[in-house]
N, C-alpha and C positions, 0 to 999 in steps of 0.2 A: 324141667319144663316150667314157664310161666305161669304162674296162676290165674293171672289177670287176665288171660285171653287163651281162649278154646275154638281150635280150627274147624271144630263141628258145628259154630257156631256161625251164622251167616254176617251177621252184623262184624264178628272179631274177625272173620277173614278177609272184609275187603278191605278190615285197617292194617292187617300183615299184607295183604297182597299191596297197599299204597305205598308201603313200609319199604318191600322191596322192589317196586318201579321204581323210586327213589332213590337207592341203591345201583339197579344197571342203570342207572341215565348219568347221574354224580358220581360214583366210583368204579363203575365198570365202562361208561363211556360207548353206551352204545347207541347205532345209528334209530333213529326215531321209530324209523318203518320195524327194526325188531323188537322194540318196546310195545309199540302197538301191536304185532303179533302176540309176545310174550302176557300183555293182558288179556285179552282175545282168548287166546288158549286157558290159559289158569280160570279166569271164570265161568268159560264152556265146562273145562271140567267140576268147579263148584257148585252151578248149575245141575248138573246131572250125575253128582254122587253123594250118599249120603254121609261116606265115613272119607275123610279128606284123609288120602294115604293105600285106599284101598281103589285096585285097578279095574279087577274084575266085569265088573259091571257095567265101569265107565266103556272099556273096551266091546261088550256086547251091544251097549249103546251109540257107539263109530259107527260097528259094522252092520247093525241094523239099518242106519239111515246109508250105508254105500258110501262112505268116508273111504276114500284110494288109503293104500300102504303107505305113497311118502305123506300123505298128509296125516293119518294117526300118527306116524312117526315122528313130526314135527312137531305136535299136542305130547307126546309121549315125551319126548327131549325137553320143552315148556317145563313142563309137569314137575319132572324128572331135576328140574336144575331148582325149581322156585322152592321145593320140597330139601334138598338138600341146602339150601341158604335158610330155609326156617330150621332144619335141625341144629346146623352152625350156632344160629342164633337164640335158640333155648324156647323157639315156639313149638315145637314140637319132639316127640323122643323116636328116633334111628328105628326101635322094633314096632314101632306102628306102623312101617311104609314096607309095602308087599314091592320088590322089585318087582320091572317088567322091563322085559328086552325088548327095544324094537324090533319090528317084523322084517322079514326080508325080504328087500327089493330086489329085483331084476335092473342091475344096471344099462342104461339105454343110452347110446352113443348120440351123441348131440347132432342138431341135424346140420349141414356145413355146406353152405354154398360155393359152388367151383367160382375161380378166379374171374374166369372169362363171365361169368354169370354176372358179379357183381359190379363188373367194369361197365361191361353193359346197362346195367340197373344204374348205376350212378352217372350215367355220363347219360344216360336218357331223362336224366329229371329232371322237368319243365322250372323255367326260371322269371315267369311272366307276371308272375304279380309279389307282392310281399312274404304271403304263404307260403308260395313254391320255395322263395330263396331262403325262407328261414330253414324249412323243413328238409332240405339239399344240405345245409352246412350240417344238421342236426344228423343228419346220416353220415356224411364226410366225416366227422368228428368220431363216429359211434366205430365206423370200420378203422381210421382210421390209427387209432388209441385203444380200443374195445373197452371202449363206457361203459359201465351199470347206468338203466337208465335213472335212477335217484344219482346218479356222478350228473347227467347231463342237465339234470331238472335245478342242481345247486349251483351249475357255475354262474360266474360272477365275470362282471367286463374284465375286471383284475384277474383273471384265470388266465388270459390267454398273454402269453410273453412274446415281442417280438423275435426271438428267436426260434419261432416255428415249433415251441413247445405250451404244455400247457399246465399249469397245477388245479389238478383233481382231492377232490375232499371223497374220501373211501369210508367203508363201514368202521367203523367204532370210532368217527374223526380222524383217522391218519390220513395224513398228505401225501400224493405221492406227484411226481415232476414227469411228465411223459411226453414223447416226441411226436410231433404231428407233421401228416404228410402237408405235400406242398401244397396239395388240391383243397385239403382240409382247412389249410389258412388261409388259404386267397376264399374259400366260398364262406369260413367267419367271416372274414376281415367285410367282404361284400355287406351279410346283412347285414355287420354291427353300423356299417356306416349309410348304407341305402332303405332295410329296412325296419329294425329295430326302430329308427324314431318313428315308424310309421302306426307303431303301438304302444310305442312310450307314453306312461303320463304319471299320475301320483304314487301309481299302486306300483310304477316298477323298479322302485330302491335303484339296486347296484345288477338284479338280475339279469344275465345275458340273452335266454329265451324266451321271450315272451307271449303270453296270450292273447287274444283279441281283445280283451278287455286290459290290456295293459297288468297285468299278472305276473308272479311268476307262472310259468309254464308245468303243470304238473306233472306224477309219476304218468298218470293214467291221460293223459293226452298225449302225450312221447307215446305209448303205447299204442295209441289211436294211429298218430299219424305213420309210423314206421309199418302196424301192418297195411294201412291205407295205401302207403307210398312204395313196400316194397312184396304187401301179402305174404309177408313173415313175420317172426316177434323175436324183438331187439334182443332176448338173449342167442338167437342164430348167429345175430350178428356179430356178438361177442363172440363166441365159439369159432366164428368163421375167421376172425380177425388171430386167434391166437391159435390154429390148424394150419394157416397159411403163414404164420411164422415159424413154424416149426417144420413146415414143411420146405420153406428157401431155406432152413440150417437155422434156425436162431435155437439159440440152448434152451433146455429146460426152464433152468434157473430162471434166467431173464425173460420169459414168459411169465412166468410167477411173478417175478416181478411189477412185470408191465399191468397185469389183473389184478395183482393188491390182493393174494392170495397167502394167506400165512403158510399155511400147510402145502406142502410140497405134492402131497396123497388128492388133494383137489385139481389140482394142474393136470395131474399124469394122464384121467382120460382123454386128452388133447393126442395124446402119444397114441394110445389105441386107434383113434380117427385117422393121424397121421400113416399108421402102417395098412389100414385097411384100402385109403386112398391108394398108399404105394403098390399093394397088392391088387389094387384093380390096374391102376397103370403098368405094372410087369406082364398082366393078361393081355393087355391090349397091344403091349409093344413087342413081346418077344413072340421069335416065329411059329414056338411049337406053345404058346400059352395058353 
């Protein structure tokens, strides 16, 4: 172990913990929003433990204040990865750190809007002023491809191709190239040309959604306007977008695909939704169901 720096120490651990922010952003390449959690979490827990390594207590200290399961689990995972990069790196030694398993959750099937729901919802959405039409395509696009909303808050006018596809920048920077409906490009193509200049000005670089202030458009106003505009939150809409692929036939695989999902084991709740759907429709259609 290091001599020069002691993780019980307050001062020597926010220069290991800058040590490896530096590390996941430049060699592990990851997306902003999980840097920002991954410090979040590591000095929550430096914060409220006295021995860097040991669980115990920090855990009494979650569930004291009513901290949910996936959310210690998140802090636990944090914890769990920054600890094993300081041992790699000779900041700390292997038999100081008390494992801890994550708790277990009750997996919860994602909630999934029917077809005819969200036809309705989009083809009811007012198109009368500049906001309407932004906040229409920003939907079109999200059903349409199933955006993470940090995919929608980065695209770029250069995102979207004439050919009715689109390139999305995914977590850890990978790119991925995905098909957009036809409704989805005629209602871009609309604001980029009617009302994006109506909020363009210094502030809005190359960004394709913008905010009233000529901005990019944030994580947390995407979030605004979707439950605004549809009284759900954009991850339904992802879920709903990749249940209704699977349920006209499209494979596994290429779902995974289309969500920039590495892990295969991430996708497959889609498949559970899928057969519960088909298990209510076998109730409703057959004679004796």
């Amino acid at each position: 172990m290091r001599k020069d720096l002691n993780l019980n120490n307050q001062s020597d651990r926010n220069k290991v913990l800058e040590e490896y922010l530096i590390y996941i952003n430049n060699v592990k390449n990851y997306s902003q929003n999980t840097i920002k959690s991954y410090n979040s979490d590591i000095k929550h827990y430096f914060e409220n433990t006295e021995s860097v390594g040991e669980f115990s207590s920090y855990l009494k200290h979650l569930n004291k204040n009513k901290y949910s399961k996936t959310s210690i689990n998140r802090k636990i995972t944090s914890i769990r990865t920054f600890l094993s990069w300081a041992v790699d790196n000779n900041y700390f030694n292997q038999n100081q750190i008390k494992i801890v398993n994550n708790l277990k959750v009750e997996k919860k099937l994602p909630n999934v809007l029917t077809a005819s729901y969200i036809n309705r919802l989009l083809d009811s959405l007012p198109e009368s002023s500049e906001k309407d039409i932004r906040d229409k395509a920003i939907l079109e696009l999200m059903y349409s491809s199933g955006l993470r909303v940090s995919e929608v808050s980065n695209l770029t006018l250069n995102s979207i191709n004439k050919n009715n596809s689109i390139r999305v920048l995914g977590k850890g920077s990978k790119e991925r190239v995905l098909p957009m409906t036809k409704r989805a490009y005629v209602s871009t193509k609309k604001y980029i040309e009617t009302s994006r200049p109506k909020f363009e000005n210094d502030k809005s670089k190359n960004y394709l959604f913008l905010g009233v202030r000529g901005g990019q458009l944030s994580d947390r106003e995407i979030r605004r306007i979707v439950k605004f505009r549809t009284g759900t939150f954009p991850h339904s809409i992802r879920h709903t977008f990749a249940t209704h692929l699977l349920e006209g036939g499209a494979d596994l695989r290429i779902v995974q695909e289309l969500l920039g999902h590495n892990d295969p084991s991430t996708t497959q709740i889609y498949t559970h939704v899928s057969k519960k759907q088909l298990q209510k429709k076998y109730k409703q259609s057959h004679p004796r169901g």
